[in-house]
C-alpha positions in Angstrom: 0.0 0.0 0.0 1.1 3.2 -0.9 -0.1 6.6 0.6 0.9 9.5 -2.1 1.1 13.1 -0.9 1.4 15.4 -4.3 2.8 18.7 -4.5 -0.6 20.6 -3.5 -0.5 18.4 -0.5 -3.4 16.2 -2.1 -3.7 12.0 -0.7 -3.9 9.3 -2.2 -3.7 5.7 -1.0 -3.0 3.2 -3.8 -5.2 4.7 -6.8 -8.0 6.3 -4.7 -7.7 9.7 -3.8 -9.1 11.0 -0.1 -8.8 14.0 2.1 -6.6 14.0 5.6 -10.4 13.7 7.2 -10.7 9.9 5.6 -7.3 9.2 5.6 -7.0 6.8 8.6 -10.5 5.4 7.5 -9.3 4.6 4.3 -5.4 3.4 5.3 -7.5 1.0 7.3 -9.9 -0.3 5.2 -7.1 -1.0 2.6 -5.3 -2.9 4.7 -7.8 -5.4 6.0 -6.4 -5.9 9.2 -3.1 -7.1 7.3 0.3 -6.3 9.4 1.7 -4.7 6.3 4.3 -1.5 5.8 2.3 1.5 4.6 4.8 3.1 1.7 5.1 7.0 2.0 5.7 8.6 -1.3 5.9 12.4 -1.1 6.5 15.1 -4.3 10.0 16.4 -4.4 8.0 19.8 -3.7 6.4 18.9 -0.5 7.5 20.1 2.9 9.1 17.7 5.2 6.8 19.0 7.5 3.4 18.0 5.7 5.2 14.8 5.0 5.5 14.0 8.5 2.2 15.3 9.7 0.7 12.9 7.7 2.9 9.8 8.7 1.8 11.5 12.7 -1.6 11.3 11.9 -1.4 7.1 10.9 0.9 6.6 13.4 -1.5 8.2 16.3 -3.8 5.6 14.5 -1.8 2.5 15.0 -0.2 2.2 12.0 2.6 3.1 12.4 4.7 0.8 10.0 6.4 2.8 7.3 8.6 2.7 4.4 9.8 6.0 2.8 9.9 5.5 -1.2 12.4 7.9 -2.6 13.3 8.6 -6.6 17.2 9.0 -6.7 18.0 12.2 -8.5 20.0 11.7 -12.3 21.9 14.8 -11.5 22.5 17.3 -8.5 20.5 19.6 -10.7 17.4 17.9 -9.7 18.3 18.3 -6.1 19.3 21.9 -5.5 17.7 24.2 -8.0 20.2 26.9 -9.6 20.8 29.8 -8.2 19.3 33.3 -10.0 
């Protein structure tokens, strides 16, 4: 399972898209009472913060299992944007 936060901050878990309101709900459902990781993909673009307010939120929840999926950068270019 796979809980997606996009650049505007928007969830979704696997292909269904919810609000932080139905997040647990959903998380939940999803898993089926299955002991499994939950995989935390964020945008490049989104705070840490937001990032970890949401992993908070399932973790207050019980589920607190998680694996951080990361997209390795090609070039340091993608990392650091230039300078102006």
């Amino acid at each position: 399972m796979t809980v997606s936060i996009g650049e505007r901050g928007e969830l979704q878990v696997d292909d269904v898209m919810t609000t932080r309101g139905q997040l647990v709900l959903l998380v939940r459902q999803q898993l089926s009472g299955e002991d499994r990781p939950i995989h935390i993909r964020g945008d490049r673009r989104v705070s840490y913060g937001a990032v970890a307010d949401d992993m908070t939120t399932l973790s207050k929840a019980g589920l607190g299992k998680f694996m951080l999926s990361l997209e390795i950068a090609s070039s340091p270019s993608e990392i650091v944007p230039e300078r102006k």
